[in-house]
C-alpha positions as CSV (number, residue, x, y, z in Angstrom):
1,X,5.3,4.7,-1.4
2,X,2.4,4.1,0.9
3,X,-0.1,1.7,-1.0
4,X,-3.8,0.5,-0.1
5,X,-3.9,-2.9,0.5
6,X,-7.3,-3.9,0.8
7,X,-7.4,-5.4,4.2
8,X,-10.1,-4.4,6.7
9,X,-8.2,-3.6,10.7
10,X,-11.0,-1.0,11.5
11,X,-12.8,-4.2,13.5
12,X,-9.3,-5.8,15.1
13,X,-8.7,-5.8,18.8
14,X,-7.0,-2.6,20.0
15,X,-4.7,-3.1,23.3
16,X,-2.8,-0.6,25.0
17,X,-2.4,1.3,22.2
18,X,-1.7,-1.0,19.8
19,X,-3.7,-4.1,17.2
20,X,-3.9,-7.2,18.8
21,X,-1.0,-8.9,17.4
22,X,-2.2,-12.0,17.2
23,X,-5.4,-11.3,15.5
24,X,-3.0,-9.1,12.9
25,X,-0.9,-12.3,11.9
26,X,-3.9,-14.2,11.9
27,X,-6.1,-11.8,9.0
28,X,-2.7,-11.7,7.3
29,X,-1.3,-15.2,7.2
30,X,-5.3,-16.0,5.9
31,X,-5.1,-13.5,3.1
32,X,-3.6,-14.5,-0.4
33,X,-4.9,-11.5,-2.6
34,X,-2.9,-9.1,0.0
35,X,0.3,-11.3,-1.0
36,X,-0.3,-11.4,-4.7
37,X,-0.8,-7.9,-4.5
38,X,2.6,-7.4,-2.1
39,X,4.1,-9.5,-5.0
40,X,2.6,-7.4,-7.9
41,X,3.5,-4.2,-6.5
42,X,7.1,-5.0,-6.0
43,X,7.4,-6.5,-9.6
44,X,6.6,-3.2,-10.5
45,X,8.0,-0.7,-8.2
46,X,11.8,-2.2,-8.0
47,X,13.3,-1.6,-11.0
48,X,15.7,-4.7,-10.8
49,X,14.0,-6.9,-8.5
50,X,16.4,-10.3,-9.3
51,X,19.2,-8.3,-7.9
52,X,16.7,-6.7,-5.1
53,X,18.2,-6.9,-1.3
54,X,15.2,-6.3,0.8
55,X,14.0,-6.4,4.9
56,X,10.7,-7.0,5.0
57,X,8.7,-5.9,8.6
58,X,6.2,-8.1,10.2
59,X,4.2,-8.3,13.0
60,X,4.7,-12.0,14.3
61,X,6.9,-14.9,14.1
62,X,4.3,-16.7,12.3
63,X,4.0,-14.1,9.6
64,X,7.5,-13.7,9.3
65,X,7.7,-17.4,8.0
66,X,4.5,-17.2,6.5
67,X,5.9,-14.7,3.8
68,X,9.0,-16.4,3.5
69,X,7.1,-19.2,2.6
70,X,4.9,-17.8,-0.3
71,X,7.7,-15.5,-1.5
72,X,9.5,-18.9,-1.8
73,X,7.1,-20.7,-3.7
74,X,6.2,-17.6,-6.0
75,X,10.0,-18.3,-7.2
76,X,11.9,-15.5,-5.1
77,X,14.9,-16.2,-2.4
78,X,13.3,-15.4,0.6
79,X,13.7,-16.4,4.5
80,X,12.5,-15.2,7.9
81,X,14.3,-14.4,11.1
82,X,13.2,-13.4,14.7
83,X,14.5,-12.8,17.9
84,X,14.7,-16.7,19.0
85,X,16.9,-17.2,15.5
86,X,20.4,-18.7,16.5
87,X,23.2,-15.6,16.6
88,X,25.0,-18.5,13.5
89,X,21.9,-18.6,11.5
90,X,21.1,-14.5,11.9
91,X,24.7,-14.0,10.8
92,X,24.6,-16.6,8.3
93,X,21.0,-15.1,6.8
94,X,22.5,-11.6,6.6
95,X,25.7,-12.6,4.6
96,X,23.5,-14.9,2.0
97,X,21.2,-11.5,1.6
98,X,24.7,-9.4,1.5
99,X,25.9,-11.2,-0.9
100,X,22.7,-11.1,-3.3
101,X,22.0,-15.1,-2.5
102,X,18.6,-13.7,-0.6
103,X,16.6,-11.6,-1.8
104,X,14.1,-10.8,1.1
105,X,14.8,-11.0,4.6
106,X,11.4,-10.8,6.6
107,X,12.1,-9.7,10.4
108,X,9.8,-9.6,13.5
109,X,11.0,-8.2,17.1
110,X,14.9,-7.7,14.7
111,X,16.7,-5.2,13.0
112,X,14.8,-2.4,14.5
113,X,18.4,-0.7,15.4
114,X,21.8,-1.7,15.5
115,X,22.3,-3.3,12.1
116,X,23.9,-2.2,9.5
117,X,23.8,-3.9,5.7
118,X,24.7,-1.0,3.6
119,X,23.4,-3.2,0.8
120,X,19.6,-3.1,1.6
121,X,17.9,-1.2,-1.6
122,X,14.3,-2.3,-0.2
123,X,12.1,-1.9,2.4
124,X,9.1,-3.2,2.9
125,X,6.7,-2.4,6.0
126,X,4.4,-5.0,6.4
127,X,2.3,-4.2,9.3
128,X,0.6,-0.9,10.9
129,X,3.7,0.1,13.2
130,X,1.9,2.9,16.0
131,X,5.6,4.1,17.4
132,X,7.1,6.7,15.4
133,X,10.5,5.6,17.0
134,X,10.0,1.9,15.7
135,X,9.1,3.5,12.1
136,X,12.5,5.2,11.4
137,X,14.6,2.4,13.5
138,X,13.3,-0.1,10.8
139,X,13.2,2.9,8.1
140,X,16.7,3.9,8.6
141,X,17.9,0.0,7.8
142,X,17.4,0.8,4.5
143,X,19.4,4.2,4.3
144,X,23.2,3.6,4.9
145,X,25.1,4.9,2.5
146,X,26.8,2.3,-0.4
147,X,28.4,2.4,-3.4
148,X,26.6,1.4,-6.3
149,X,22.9,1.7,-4.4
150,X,21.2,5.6,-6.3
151,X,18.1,4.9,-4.1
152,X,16.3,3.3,-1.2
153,X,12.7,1.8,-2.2
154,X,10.5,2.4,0.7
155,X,6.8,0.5,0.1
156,X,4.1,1.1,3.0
157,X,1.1,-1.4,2.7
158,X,-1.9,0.1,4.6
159,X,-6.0,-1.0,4.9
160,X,-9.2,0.3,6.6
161,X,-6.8,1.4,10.0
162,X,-9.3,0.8,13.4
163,X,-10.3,4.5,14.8
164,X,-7.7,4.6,17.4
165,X,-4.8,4.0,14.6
166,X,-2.7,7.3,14.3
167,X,-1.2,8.0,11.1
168,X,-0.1,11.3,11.9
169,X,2.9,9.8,14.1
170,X,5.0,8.9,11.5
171,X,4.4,11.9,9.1
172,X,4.8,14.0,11.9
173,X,8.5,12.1,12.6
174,X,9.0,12.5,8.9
175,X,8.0,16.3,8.5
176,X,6.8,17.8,11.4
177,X,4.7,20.5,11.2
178,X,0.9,20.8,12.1
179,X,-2.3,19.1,11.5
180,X,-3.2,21.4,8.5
181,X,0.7,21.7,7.3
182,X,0.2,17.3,6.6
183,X,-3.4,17.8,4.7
184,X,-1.9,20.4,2.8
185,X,1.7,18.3,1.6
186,X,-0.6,15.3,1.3
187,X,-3.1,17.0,-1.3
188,X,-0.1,18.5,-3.0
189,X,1.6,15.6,-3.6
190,X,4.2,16.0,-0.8
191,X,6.1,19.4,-2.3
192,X,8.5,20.2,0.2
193,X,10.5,17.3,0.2
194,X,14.4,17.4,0.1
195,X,15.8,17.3,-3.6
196,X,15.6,13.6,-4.8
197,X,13.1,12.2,-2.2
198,X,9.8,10.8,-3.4
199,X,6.7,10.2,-1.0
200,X,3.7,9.1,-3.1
201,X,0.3,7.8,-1.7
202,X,-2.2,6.1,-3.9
203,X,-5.5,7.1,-4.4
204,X,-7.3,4.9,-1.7
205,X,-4.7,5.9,0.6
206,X,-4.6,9.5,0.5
207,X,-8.3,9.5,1.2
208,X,-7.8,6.9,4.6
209,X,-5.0,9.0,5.8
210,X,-7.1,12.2,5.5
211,X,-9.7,10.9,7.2
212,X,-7.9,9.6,10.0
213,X,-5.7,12.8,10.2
214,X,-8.9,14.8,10.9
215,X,-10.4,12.5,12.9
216,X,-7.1,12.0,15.6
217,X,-5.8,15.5,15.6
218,X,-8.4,18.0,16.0
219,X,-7.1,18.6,19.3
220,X,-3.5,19.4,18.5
221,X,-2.4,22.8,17.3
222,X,-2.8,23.7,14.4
């Protein structure tokens, strides 16, 4: 579920074809009301969230530990790694979220490919990610098969996206198809999804991501 978060990147330094990085982390280590909100939607989107085993997608070290933090003190088992994190602790962090002991693993520059923890019911993507290779690495974390685990609870939190932002990429790696074929399965509610696959966007969303389609793509074929 793709969900409007309130945050304002329209203004954020674009580079190479990417936000800043820095200046990410820094608007959202500084904003609380996008955490209780993280907080409040997962309360009500996982059904069983004590038992939840989630990865959780950041865009710097500093976020990473920044979550782990809050999601800490807001009573939740949480921790952060990163690609400086000690092969022992990495190892150690996956078997305590394996083993239900974590909750919440948050990740930056990790776990983009090569991992596999069948266990992972959750996942949360907690930055604007512009490579549609880098969204269904971290996306397909969360979709190994295991026993026990009926579904995979994908939650997307999104704000005002700068101009040069495309969210096309990632629907197009999802569903192909043309610039007219993603307005019309985005009005519709996403019809022509496989049987038992759910891809909802609230209201604020829907409208950001059909104005930015129509405003990156009018030069692809449609």
């Amino acid at each position: 579920m793709r969900l409007h978060d309130g945050t304002d990147l329209s203004q954020i330094e674009w580079r190479l074809n990417s936000y800043a990085s820095e200046a990410l982390s820094n608007l959202y280590t500084a904003d609380d009301a996008r955490l209780r909100l993280i907080l409040r939607e997962l309360a009500d989107k996982v059904t069983n969230l004590e038992a939840m085993r989630a990865l959780g997608f950041c865009v710097s070290v500093e976020h990473a530990r920044w979550m782990a933090r809050k999601f800490v003190a807001a009573g939740l088992r949480a921790a952060a790694l990163d690609a400086s994190s000690p092969r022992d602790e990495r190892a150690g962090q996956i078997r305590r979220l394996r083993s239900g002991e974590l909750q919440i693993l948050f990740a930056v520059d990790l776990f983009n490919e090569g991992l596999d923890i069948p266990e992972i019911d959750t996942v949360l993507f907690l930055r604007p990610t512009e490579s549609h290779l880098v969204f269904l690495q971290q996306l397909g974390r969360g979709l190994r098969l295991c026993p026990g685990r009926s579904c995979l609870t994908v939650l997307d939190f999104i704000g005002q996206a700068h101009r040069n932002f495309r969210f096309d990429v990632r629907y197009r790696a999802l569903l192909g198809g043309t610039r007219d074929q993603l307005e019309q399965q985005i009005n519709e509610g996403f019809p022509f999804l496989p049987a038992g696959c759910s891809l909802q966007l609230d209201r604020v969303s829907s409208q950001r991501v059909l104005a930015n389609l129509r405003e990156s793509l009018p030069s692809l074929s449609r």
